[in-house]
C-alpha positions in Angstrom: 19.8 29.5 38.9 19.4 26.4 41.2 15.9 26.6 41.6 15.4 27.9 37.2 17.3 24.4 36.6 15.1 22.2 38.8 11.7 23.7 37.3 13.4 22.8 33.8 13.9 19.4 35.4 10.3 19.2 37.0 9.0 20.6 33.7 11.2 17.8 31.5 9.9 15.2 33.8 6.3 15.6 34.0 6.8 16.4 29.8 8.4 12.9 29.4 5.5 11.2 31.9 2.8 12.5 29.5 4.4 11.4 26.2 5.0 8.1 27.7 1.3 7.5 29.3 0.2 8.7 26.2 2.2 5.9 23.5 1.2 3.6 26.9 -2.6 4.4 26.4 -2.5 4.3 22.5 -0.7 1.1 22.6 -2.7 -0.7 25.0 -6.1 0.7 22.3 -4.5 -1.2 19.9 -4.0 -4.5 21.6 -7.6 -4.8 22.0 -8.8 -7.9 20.0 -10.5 -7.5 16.8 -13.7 -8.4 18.6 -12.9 -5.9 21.6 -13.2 -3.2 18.5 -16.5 -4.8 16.3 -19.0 -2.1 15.8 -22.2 -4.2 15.2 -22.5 -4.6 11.2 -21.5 -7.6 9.5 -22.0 -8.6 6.1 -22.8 -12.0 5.1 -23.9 -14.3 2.7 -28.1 -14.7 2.5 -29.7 -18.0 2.4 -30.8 -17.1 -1.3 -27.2 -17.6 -2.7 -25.8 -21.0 -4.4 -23.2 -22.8 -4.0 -21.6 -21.4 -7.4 -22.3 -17.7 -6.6 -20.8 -18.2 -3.1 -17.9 -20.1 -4.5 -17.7 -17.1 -7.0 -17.8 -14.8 -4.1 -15.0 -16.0 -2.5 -12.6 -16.1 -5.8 -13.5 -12.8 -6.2 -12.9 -11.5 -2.9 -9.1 -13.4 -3.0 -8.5 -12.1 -6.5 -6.4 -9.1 -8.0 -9.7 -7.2 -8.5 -11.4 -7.9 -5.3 -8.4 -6.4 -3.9 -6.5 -9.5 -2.9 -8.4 -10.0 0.9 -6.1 -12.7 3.3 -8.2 -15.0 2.9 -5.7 -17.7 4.6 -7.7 -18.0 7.3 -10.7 -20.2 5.8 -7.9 -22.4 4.2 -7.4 -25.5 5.9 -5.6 -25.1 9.2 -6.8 -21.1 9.3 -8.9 -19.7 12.2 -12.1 -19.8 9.9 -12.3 -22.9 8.2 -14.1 -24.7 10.4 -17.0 -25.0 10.1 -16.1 -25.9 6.4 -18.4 -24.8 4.0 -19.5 -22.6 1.3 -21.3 -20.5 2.9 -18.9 -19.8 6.2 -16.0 -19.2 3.7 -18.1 -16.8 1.8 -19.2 -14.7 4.6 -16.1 -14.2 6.4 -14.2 -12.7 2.8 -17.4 -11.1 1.8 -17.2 -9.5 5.3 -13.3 -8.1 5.0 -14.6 -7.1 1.4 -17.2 -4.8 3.1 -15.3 -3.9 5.9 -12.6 -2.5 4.0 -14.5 -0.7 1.6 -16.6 1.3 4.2 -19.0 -0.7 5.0 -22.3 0.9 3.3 -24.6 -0.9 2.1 -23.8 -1.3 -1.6 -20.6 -3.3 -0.3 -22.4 -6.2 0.8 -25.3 -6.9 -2.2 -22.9 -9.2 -3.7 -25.4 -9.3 -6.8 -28.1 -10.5 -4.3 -26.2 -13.0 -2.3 -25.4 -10.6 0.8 -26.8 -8.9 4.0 -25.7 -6.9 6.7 -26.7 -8.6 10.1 -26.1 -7.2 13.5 -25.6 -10.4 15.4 -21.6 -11.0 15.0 -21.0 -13.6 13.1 -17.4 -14.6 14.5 -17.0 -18.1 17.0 -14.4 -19.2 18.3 -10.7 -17.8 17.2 -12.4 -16.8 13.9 -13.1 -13.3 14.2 -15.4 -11.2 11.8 -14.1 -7.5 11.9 -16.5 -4.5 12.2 -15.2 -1.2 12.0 
């Protein structure tokens, strides 16, 4: 009975070692910054697009029907405002829009004003996801 008890114990222990290096693994996957995890396609605004079509792409994007992206960081004090313009706002929500929506290729025309890149776009703290 002694030795059925201690292979029980033996057999709970080494049970409880894997479950726990296994939620330790999983966890430590997670922590990995977003760049750690970027895949290698972006989407971005094109040098073709205005002002007023990237200004309209970035109202969308923060809007009830585009889904209502956190676009706090390219407000002022965010991550991503700097460098502050247009174009830089526009990308980075056009970029979470595409993202999140499986990134094919019909999420990022934007009516003409996007394209997918493989060079990552993100600098500094302001990271542009890839999944």
């Amino acid at each position: 009975m002694v030795t059925k008890t201690k292979t029980m114990s033996l057999s709970l222990t080494l049970l409880l070692f894997i479950l726990v290096s296994t939620v330790s693994v999983t966890s430590t996957q997670r922590n990995l910054s977003p760049a750690a995890e970027n895949k290698g396609v972006w989407c971005v605004a094109n040098n073709k697009a205005t002002d007023e079509q990237l200004q309209a792409n970035i109202d969308w994007c923060c809007s009830y029907e585009g889904g209502f992206r956190d676009c706090t960081p390219i407000n002022p004090g965010g991550v991503c405002y700097e460098p502050n313009t247009l174009r830089d706002h526009a990308s980075y929500v056009m970029n979470l829009y595409y993202q999140n929506l499986g990134s094919t290729k019909d999420q990022c025309t934007f009516n003409g004003t996007g394209t997918q890149v493989r060079k990552d776009p993100s600098h500094g703290a302001c990271i542009f996801i890839s999944y």
